[in-house]
N, C-alpha and C positions, 0 to 999 in steps of 0.2 A: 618519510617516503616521498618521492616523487609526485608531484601535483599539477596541474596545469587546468588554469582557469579560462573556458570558453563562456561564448552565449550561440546558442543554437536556437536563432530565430528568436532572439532578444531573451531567452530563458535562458539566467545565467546556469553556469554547471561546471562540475569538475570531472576532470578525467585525472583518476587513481591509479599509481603504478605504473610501473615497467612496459615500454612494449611487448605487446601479444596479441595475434587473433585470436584472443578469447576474450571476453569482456561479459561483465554483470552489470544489467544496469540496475539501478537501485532506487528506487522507491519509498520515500519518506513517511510517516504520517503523519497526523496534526498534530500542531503547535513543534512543529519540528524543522529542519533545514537540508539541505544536501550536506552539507558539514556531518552530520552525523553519519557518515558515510564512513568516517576514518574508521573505527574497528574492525568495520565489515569489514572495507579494502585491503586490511595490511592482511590479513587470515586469506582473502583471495587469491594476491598476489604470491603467496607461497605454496596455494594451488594450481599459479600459473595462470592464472586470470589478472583484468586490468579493472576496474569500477567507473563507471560514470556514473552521478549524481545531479541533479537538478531541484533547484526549487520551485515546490507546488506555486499556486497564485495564492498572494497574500502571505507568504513562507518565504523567512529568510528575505533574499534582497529584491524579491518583489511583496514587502510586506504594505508597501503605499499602494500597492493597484487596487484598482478601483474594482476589477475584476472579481469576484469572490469565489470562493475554495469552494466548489460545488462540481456536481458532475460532467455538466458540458465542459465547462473551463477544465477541471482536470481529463478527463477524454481528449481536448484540444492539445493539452500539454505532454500529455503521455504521447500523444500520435507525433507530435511534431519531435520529441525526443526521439521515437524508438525509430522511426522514419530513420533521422541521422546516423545512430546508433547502426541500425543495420545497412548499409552504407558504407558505416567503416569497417565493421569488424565481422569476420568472417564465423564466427557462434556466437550468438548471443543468448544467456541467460537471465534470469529476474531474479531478485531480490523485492520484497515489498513489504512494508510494514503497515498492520492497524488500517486506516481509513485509503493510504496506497496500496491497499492488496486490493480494494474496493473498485475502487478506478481503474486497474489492471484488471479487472476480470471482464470490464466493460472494454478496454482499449485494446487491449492485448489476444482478444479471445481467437484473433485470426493470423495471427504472428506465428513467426516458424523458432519458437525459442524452446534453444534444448533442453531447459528444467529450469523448477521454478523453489524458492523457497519463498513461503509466508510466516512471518511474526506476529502474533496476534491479530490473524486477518479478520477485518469487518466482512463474512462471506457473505449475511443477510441484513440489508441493509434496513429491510420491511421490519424485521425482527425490532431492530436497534429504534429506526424510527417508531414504531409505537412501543416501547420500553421508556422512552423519553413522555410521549405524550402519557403515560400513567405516570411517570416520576413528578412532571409538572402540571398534572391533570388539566389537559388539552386533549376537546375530545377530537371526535373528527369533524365533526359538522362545524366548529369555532373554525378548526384550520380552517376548513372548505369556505367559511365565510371572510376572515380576517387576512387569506393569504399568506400569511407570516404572523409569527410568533418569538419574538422573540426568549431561551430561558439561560439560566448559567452556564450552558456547555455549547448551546450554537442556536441559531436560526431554525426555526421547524418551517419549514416553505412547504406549501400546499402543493406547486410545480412541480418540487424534489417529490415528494412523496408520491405523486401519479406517475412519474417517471421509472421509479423503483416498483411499484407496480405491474407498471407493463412492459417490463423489461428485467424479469427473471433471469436469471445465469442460466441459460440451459448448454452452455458449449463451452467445454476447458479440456482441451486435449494434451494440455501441457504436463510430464511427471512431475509432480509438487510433491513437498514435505512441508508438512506443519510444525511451528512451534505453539502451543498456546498453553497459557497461565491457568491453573486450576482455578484461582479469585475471579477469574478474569468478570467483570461487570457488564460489560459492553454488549459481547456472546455469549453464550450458552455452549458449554460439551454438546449438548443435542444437536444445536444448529453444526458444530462443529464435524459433528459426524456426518449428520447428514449426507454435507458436502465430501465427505472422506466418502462415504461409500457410494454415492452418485462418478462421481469423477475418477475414484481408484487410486485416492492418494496417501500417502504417510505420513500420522499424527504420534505427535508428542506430545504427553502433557507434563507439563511441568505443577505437579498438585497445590505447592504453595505459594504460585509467583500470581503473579497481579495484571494487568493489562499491560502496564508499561513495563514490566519487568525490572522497574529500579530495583538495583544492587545488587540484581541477581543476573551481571555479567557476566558470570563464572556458565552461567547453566546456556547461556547463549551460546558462549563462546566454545565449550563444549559439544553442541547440536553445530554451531557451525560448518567446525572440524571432521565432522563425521559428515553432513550434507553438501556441501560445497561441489 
């Protein structure tokens, strides 16, 4: 398909597909790339939509910044995407996966975008970060003193976690559909609804798929085609 590689304010990024005023822009999650964009794109593109993708900080070809994958830097980067984004294209939609569905609920919560889907969205960030400090028995008073923590999945920051605190999702006016994995580790079904019945959106679960959903592109690509 069609590609065309920009940087929009030094964030490289690709714009997917055919000319259209319509565009999804697309949202990665961790350990991940705007490259992973292609599946979505070509399924959008015969919705009549175009894709743009960008790399998080620290993702992809800003994998050497010094910057780190955290939420002001991702809030920075989504604003200065979706900025451009709407700009050029006359609807804009979202696409966000896992830890970019996260950051979108922060960046995006005031944007005029016509619909939104999430892939195994991080909605409770609170949730996730203390699930980590019982996985690595970190309590709270160590963060509070140590600052940082390093365990095998990321950084536990004392900062981050006051942040997520006082800065609850209380505003998402966007119509969203959810995919998420029954396995899923990361959230919880509870958490998941929650946010389904706060906000008035539509959830799928997929019973046996996992956070990442490896090899179970069939059940994506399926939810796709029907949400797109």
């Amino acid at each position: 398909m069609r590609t065309k590689k920009i940087r929009i304010n030094n964030i490289p990024a690709i714009i997917w597909g055919e000319q259209s005023n319509k565009v999804y822009l697309f949202v990665h999650g961790k350990i991940s790339s705007k490259e992973a964009a292609e599946d979505f794109a070509k399924i959008a593109e015969q919705k009549g939509y175009q894709t743009i993708s960008f790399d998080l900080p620290q993702h992809g070809e800003r994998i050497d910044e010094n910057d780190r994958c955290d939420i002001w830097n991702g809030i920075s980067s989504l604003s200065v995407v979706g900025d451009y984004v709407f700009e050029k294209w006359n609807e804009v939609s979202l696409f966000a996966c896992s830890l970019g569905a996260y950051f979108s609920l922060n960046a995006y919560n005031t944007y005029d975008i016509k619909k939104c889907l999430f892939q195994s969205p991080i909605l409770d960030m609170e949730y996730l970060i203390k699930q980590m400090m019982i996985w690595f028995d970190v309590s709270e008073e160590r963060l509070e003193r140590e600052k940082e923590v390093d365990t095998p999945i990321d950084i536990l920051s004392w900062a981050y976690y006051q942040y997520v605190l006082e800065h609850p999702v209380e505003k998402w006016n966007i119509p969203t559909s959810i995919l998420y994995g029954g396995k899923d580790n990361l959230q919880s079904l509870e958490v998941e609804k929650i946010f389904v019945k706060k906000f008035g959106c539509k959830l799928t679960v997929a019973e046996n798929s996992e956070h990442s959903f490896m090899g179970d592109g069939d059940i994506v690509e399926e939810w796709l085609l029907k949400n797109i």
